[in-house]
C-alpha positions as CSV (number, residue, x, y, z in Angstrom):
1,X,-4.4,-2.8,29.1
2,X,-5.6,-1.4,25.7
3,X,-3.4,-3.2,22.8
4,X,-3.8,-0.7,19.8
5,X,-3.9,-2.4,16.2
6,X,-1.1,-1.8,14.1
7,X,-2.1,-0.3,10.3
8,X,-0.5,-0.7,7.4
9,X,-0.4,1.9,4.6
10,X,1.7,0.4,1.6
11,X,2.7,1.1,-2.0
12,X,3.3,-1.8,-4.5
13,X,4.8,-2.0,-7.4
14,X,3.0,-4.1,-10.5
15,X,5.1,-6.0,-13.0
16,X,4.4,-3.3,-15.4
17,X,5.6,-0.5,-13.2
18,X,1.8,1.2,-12.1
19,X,2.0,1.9,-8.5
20,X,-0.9,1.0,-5.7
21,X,-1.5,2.4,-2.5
22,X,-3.3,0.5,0.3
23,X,-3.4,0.2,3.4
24,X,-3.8,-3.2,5.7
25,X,-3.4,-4.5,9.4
26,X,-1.3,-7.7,7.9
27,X,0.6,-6.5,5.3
28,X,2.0,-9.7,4.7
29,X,-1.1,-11.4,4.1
30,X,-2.3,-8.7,1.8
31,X,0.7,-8.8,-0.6
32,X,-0.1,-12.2,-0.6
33,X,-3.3,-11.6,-1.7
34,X,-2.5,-9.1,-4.7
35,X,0.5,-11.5,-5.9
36,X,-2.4,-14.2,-5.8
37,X,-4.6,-12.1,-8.0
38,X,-7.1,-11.9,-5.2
39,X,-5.8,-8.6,-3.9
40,X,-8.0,-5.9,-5.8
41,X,-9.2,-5.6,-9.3
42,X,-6.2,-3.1,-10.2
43,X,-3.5,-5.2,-9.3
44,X,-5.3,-8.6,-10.6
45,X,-3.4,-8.8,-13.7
46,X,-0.9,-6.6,-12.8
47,X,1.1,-9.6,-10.5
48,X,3.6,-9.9,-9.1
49,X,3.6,-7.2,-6.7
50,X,6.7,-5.9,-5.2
51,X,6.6,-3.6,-1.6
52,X,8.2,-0.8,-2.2
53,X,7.2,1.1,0.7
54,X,5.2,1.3,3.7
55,X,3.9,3.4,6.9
56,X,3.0,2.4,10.7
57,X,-0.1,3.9,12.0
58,X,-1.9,3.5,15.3
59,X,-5.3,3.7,13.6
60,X,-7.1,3.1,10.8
61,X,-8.7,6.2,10.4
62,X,-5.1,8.2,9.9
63,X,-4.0,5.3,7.7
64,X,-7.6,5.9,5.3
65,X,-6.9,9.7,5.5
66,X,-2.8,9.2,4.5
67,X,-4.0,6.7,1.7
68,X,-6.6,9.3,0.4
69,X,-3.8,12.2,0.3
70,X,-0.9,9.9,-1.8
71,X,-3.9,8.2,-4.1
72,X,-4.2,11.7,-5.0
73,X,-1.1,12.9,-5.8
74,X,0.6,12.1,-9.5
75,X,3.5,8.9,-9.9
76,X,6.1,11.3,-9.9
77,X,5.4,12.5,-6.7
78,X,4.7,9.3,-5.3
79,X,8.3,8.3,-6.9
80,X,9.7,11.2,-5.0
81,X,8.0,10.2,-1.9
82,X,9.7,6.4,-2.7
83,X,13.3,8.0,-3.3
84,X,13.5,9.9,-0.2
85,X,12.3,7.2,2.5
């Protein structure tokens, strides 16, 4: 049997409202990170983080290539996007 890792892509939510998309296998741990300051440079200063929203993937290869289209679409898109999950 073939158990299939689980992948994360999330957006966060910085204390000063900038949005960052990721994506993780344990989300948990990684908003852990980012609220530690240990997350990424962008979100270093920016803590605390807040989820806001996430997506289940069965690879990370169609997690990297969902993470690559929202990164580049503008915050009110990606607001839109939030609004309507």
């Amino acid at each position: 049997m073939v158990i299939k890792d689980i992948w994360y892509l999330y957006i966060i939510e910085c204390k000063d409202g900038k949005l960052y998309t990721g994506i993780s296998i344990d989300l948990k741990r990684r908003i852990e990170q980012h609220n530690r300051g240990h997350g990424c440079r962008f979100t270093k200063f920016r803590n605390p983080v807040k989820l806001v929203y996430k997506q289940i993937f069965s690879s990370r290869s169609e997690a990297l290539k969902r993470e690559a289209e929202i990164k580049g679409w503008k915050k009110d898109r990606k607001i839109e996007l939030l609004n309507n999950a």
